[in-house]
Rosetta silent file (secondary structure, phi, psi, omega in degrees, C-alpha in Angstrom):
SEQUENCE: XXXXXXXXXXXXXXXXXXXXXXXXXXXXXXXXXXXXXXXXXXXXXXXXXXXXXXXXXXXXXXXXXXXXXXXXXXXXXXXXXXXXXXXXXXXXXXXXXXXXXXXXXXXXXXXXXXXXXXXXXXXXXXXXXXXXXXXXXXXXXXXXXXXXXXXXXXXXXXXXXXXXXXXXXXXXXXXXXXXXXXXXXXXXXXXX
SCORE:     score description
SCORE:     0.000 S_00000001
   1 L     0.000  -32.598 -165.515   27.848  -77.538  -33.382 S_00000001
   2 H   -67.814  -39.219  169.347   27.665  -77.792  -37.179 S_00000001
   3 H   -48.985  -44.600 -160.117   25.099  -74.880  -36.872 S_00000001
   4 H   -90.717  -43.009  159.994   27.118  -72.678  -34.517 S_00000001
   5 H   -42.476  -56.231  147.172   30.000  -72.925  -36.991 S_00000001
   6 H   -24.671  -87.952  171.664   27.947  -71.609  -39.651 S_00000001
   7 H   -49.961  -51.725  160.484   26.530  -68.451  -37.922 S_00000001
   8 H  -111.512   48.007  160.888   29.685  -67.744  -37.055 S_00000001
   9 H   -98.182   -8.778  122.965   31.402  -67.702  -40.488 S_00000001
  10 H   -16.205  -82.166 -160.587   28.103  -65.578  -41.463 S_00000001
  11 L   -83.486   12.133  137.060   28.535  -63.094  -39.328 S_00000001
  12 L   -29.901  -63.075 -162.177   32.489  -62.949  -39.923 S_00000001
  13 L   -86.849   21.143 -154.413   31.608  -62.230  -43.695 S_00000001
  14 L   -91.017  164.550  141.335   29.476  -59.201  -42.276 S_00000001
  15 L  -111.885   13.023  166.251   31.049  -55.711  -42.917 S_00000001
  16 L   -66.668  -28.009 -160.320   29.251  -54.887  -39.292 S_00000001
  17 L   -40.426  -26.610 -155.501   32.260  -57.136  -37.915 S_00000001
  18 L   -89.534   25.669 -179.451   34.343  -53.816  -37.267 S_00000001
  19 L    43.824   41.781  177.519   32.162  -52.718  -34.330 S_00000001
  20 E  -147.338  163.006 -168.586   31.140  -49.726  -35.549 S_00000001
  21 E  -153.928  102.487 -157.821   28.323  -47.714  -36.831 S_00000001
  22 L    48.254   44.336  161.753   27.929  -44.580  -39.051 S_00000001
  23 L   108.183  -46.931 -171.950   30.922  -43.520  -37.653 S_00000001
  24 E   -86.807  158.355  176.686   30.476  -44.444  -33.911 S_00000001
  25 E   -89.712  150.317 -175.844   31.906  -47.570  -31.963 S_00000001
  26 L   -97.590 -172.856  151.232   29.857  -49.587  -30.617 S_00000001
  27 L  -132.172 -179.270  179.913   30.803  -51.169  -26.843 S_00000001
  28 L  -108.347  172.598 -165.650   29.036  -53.809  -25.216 S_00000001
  29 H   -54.608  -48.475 -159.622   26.205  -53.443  -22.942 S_00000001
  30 H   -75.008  -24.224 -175.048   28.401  -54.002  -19.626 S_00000001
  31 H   -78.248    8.355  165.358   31.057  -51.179  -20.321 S_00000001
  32 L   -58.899  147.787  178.145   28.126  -48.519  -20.153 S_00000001
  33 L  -107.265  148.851  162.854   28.097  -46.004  -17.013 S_00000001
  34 L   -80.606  104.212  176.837   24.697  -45.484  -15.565 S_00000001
  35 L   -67.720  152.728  171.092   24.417  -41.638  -15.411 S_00000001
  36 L   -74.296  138.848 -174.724   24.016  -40.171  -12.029 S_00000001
  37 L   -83.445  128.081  179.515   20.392  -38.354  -11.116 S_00000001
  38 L   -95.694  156.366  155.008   20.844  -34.811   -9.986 S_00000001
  39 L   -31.583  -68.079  171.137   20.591  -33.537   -7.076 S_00000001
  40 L   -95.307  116.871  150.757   19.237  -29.716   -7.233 S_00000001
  41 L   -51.282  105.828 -165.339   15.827  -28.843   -8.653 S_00000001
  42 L   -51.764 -170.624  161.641   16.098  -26.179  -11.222 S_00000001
  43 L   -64.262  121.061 -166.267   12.867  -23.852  -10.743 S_00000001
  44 L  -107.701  -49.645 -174.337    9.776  -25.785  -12.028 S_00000001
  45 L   -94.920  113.378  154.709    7.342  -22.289  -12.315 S_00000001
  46 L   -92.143  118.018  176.018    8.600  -19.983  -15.269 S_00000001
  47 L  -113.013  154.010  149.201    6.001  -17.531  -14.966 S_00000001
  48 L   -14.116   40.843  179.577    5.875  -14.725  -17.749 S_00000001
  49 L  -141.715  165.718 -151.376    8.080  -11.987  -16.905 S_00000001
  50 L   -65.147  179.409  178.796   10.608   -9.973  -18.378 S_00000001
  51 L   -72.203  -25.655 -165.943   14.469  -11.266  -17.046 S_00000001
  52 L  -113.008   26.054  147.923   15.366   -8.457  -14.280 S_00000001
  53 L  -120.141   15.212  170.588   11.360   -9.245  -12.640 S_00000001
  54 L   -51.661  109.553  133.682   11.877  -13.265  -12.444 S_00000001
  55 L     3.681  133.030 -168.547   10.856  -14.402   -9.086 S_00000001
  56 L   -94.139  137.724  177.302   13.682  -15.992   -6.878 S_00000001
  57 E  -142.360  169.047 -153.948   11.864  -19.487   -5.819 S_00000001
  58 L   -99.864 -149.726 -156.389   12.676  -21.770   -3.487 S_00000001
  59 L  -123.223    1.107  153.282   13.573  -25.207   -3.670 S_00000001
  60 L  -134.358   44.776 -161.967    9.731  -26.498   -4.314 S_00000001
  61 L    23.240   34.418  161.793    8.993  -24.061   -6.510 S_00000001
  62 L   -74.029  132.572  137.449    7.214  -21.004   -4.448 S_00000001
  63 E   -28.304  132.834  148.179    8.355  -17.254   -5.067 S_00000001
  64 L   -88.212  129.817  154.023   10.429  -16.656   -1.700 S_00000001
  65 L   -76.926  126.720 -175.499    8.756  -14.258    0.172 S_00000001
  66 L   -95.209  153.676  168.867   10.467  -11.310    1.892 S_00000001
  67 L   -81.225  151.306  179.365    9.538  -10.117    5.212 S_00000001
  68 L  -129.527 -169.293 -170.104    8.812   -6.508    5.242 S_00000001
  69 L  -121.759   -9.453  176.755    8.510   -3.965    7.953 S_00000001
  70 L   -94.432  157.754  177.940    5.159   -2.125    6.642 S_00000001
  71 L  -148.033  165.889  176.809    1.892   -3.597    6.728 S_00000001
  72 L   -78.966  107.773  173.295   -1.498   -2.902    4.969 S_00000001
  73 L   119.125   38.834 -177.636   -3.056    0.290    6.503 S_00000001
  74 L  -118.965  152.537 -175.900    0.133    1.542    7.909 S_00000001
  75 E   -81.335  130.488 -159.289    0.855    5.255    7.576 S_00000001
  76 E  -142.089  137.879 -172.774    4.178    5.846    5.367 S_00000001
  77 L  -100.357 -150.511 -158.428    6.392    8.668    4.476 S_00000001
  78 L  -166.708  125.383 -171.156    8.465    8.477    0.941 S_00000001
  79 L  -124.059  -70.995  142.009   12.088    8.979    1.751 S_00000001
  80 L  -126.888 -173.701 -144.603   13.255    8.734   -1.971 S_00000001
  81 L   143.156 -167.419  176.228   12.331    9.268   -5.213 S_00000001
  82 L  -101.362   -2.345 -167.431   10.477   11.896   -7.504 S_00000001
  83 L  -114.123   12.798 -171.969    7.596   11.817   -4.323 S_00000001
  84 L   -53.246  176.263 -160.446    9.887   12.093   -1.630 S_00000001
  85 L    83.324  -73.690 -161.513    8.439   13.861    1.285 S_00000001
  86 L   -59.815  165.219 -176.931    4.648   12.843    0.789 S_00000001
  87 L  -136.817  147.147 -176.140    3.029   10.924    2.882 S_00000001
  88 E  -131.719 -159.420  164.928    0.156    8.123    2.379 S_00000001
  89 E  -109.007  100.270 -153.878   -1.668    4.888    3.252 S_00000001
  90 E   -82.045  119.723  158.815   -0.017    1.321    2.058 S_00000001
  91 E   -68.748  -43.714  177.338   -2.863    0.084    0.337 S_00000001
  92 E  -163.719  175.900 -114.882   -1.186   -3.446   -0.945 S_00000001
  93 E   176.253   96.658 -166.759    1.858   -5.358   -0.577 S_00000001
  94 E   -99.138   91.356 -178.642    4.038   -7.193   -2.831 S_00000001
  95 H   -62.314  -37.943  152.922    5.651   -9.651   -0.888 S_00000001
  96 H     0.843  -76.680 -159.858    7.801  -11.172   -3.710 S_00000001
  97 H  -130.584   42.701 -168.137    9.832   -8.916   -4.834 S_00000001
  98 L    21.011   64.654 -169.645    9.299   -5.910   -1.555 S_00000001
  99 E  -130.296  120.839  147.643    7.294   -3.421   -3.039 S_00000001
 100 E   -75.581  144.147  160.169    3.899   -1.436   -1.861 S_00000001
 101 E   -56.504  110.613 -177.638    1.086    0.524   -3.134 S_00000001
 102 E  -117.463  149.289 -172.226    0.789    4.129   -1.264 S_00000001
 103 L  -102.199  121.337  169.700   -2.750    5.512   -2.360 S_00000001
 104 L    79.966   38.224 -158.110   -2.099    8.810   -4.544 S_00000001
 105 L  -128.948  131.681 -170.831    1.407    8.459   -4.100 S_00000001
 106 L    91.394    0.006 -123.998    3.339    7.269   -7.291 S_00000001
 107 E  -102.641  104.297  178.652    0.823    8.089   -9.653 S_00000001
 108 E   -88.370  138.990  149.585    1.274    6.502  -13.516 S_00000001
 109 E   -62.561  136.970 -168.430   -0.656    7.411  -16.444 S_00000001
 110 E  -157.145  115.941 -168.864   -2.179    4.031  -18.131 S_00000001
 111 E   -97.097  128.048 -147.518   -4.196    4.808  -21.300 S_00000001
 112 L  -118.557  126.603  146.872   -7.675    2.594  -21.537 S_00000001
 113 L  -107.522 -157.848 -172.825   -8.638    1.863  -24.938 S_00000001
 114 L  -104.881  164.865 -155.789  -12.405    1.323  -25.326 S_00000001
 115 L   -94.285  -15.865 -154.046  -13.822   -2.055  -24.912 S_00000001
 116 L  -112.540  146.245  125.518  -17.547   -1.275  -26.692 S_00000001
 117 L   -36.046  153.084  178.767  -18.319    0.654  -29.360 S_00000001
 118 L    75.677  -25.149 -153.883  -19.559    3.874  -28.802 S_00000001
 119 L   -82.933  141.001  173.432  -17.420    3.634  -25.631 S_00000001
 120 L   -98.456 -174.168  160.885  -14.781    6.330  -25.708 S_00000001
 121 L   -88.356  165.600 -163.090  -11.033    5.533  -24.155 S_00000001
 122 L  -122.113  158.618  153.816   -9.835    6.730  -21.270 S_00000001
 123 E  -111.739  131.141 -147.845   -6.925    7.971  -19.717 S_00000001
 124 E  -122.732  145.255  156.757   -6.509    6.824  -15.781 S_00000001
 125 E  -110.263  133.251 -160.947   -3.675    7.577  -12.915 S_00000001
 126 E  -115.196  149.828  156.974   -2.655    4.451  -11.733 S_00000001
 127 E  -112.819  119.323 -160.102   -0.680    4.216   -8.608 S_00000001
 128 L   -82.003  154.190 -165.259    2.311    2.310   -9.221 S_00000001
 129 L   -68.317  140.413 -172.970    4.575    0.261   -6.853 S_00000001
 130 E  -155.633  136.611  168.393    7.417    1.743   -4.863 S_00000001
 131 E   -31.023  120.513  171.458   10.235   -0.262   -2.926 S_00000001
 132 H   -40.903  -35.216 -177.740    9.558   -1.228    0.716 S_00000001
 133 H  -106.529   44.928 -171.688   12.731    0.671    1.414 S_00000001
 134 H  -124.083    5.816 -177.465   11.925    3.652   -0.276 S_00000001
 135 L  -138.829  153.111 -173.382    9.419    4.139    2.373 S_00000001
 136 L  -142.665  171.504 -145.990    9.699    4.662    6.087 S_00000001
 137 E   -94.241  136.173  160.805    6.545    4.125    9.086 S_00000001
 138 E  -140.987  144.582 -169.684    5.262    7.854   10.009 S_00000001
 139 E   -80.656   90.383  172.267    3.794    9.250   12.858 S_00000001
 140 L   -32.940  -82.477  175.017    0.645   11.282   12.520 S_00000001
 141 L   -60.619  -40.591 -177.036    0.723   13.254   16.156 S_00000001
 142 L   -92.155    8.156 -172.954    4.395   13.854   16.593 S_00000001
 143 L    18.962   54.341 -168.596    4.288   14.178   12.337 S_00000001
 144 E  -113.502  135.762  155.473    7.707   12.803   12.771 S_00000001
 145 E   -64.143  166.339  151.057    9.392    9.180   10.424 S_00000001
 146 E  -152.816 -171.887 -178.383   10.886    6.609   12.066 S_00000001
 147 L  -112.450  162.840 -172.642   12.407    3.635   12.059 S_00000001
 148 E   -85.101  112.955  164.779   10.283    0.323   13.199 S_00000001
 149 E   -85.720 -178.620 -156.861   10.967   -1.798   16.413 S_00000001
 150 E  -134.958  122.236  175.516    9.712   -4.883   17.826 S_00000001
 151 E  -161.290  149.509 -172.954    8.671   -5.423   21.042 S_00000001
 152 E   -89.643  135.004  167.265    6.362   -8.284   23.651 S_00000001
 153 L  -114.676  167.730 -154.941    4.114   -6.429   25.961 S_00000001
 154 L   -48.373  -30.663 -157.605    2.875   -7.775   29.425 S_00000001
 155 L  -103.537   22.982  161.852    0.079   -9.958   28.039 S_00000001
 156 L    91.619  -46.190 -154.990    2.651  -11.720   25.818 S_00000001
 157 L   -88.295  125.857  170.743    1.593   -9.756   22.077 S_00000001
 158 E   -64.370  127.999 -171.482    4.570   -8.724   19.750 S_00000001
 159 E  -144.939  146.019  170.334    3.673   -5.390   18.474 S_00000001
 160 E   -78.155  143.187  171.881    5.724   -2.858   16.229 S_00000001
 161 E  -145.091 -178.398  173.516    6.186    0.692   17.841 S_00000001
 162 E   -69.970  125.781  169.719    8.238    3.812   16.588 S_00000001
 163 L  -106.435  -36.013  163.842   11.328    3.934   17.816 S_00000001
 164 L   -40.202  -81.915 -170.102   11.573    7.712   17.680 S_00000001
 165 L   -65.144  -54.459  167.460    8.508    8.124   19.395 S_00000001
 166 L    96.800    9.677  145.840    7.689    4.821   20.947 S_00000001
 167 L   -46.317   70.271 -159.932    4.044    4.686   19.175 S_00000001
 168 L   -67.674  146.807 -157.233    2.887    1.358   19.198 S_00000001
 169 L  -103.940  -51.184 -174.454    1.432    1.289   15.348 S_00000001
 170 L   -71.780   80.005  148.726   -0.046   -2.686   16.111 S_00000001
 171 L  -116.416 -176.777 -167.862   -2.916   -2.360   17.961 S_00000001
 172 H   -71.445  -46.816  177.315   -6.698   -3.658   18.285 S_00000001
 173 H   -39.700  -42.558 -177.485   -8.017   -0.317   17.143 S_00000001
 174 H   -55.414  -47.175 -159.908   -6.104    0.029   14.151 S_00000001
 175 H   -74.895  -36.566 -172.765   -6.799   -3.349   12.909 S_00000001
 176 H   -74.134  -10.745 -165.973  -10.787   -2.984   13.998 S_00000001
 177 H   -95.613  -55.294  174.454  -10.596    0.303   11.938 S_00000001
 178 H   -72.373  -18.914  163.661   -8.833   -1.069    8.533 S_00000001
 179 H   -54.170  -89.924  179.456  -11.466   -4.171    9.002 S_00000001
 180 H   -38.299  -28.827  159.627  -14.202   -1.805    8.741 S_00000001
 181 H   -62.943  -23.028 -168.654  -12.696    0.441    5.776 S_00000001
 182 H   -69.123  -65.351 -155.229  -11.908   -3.305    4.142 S_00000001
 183 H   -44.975  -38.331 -172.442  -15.994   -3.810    4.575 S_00000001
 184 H   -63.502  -51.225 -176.896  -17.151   -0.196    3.209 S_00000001
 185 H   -78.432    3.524 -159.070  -15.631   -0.741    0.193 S_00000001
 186 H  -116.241  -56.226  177.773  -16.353   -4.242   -0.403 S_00000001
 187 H   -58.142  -56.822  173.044  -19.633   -3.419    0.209 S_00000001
 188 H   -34.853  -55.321  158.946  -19.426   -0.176   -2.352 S_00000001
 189 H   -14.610 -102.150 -161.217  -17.839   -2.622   -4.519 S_00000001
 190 H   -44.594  -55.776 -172.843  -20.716   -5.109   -4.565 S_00000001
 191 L   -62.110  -13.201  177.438  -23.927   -2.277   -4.366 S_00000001
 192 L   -79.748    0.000    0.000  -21.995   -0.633   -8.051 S_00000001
């Protein structure tokens, strides 16, 4: 007891006694709040792009993909724009942010410099990316746009057709056709 009397006329004679420190109060351990753990996951993948091309992500941190109504190897007119009118081949497909590649359609200047010595630079036309809705599905034989439907035919397969025309654009040729164009150039590719 003799002890406990001691310690505390010690720590009385303290100048800690006045529960505070550099300026802040102290409390005791039990008047603390536990904070609460949130809820909503920011965005975990910051990828490298300027502020108006961030990627909208989802809630485990995938780009959301939009659905789009074009597909690669579909024939496409240009509705507006500086190329409006022409008409191409969708080449690629940005699902992201809903934009496609029409081949010679679009066409950017992109200045090479050279990688070797001796090598000189080049200048290239690139074809640059144009809005999914900046494009509409067109019709070779009636050489008419339209807009794209949806529809099941008797053996059950959902196929896109023309709604002007009523052209179904998803069939087995088409696909056996852009297979084989896929190979020739893959092949070209590889034999270079």
């Amino acid at each position: 007891m003799a002890a406990m009397a001691a310690l505390q006329s010690s720590m009385t004679s303290l100048s800690l006694s006045s529960n505070s420190f550099l300026g802040q109060r102290l409390f005791p351990p039990t008047l603390y709040s536990v904070p609460a753990k949130l809820t909503a996951k920011p965005c975990l993948i910051v990828v490298k792009l300027k502020r108006w091309e961030r990627k909208e992500c989802k809630p485990n941190s995938l780009p959301v993909l939009h659905k789009m109504h074009v597909k690669v190897g579909d024939t496409v007119k240009v509705i507006s724009g500086h190329d409006k009118g022409k008409t191409g081949e969708v080449t690629k497909i940005f699902k992201h942010n809903s934009t496609v590649i029409v081949k010679e359609i679009n066409l950017k200047t992109k200045h090479m410099k050279s990688r070797e010595e001796g090598e000189p630079g080049q200048i290239l036309k690139v074809e640059g990316a144009i809005h999914s809705s900046n494009v509409m599905l067109f019709s070779k034989e009636k050489n008419v746009a339209s807009r794209v439907g949806h529809k099941i035919l008797e053996n059950g397969q959902r196929v896109r057709y023309l709604i002007k025309t009523g052209e179904i654009i998803d069939n087995a040729e088409n696909w056996k056709k852009l297979k084989e164009e896929k190979k020739k150039t893959e092949e070209a590719v590889t034999a270079a």
